[in-house]
N, C-alpha and C positions, 0 to 999 in steps of 0.2 A: 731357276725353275720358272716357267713361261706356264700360265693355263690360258689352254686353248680353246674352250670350251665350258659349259655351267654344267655342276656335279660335284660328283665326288672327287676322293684325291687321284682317281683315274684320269681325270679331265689336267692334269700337273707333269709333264715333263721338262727335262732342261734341254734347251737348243737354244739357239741366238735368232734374234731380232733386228733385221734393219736399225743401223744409226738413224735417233729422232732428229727432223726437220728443226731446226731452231728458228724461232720468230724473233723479234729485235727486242722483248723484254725477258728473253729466256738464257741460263747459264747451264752448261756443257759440265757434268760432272763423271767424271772418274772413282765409281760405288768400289769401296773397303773394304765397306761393310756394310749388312742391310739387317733392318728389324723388322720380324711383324708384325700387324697390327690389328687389334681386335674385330676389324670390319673383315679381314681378308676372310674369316668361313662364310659370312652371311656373303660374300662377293662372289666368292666360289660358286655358293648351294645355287644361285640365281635369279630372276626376273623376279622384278619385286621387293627382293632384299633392300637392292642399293640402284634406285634409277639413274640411267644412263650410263651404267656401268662399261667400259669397251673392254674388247677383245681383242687377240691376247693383253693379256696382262699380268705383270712380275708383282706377285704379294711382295711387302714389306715396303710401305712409304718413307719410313726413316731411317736416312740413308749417312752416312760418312765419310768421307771423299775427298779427293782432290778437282780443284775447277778447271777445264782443260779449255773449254771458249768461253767467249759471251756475245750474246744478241749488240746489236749495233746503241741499243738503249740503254744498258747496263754499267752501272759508275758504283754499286756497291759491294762487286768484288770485281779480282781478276785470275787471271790461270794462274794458276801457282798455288794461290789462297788454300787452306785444308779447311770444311766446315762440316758441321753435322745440322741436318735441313730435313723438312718435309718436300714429300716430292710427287711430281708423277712421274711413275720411272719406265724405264725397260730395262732388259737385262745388261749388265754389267755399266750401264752407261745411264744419265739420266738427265731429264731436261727438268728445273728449278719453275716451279711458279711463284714469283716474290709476294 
């Protein structure tokens, strides 16, 4: 579920998002499974809630997964690796902030 917009649960549909850009401290995750998080209504409701919030954006930060790449600076996992992590995500895919 992708929101595209600040609002209600109108501003919520599912469609896909562009693969995230990886930086060289960033890990390439393959999401299981996602939870949500008590910030995702005030993120939703909008401006003000949570500054610099962007859009689109997939509620649920904790995420569990398989690692599918890693940034060229990354030595504390590798593909294969299975973990449960906080995250900034997109849909179905998500890029790891260590």
């Amino acid at each position: 579920m992708v929101q595209t917009d600040l609002g209600g649960p109108e501003t919520v549909s599912l469609h896909g998002v562009p693969e995230p850009v990886r930086r060289p401290r960033d890990v390439l995750v393959e999401v299981v499974h996602r939870g949500p998080a008590r910030l995702n209504l005030p993120q939703r409701k909008g401006p003000g809630q949570v500054p610099g919030f962007p859009l689109p954006h997939v509620a649920g930060m904790d995420v569990a997964g398989t690692v599918v790449a890693t940034g060229t600076a990354v030595s504390w996992v590798v593909p294969g690796d299975r973990d449960v992590l906080a995250a900034r995500a997109t849909i179905g895919k998500v890029v790891i902030e260590p």
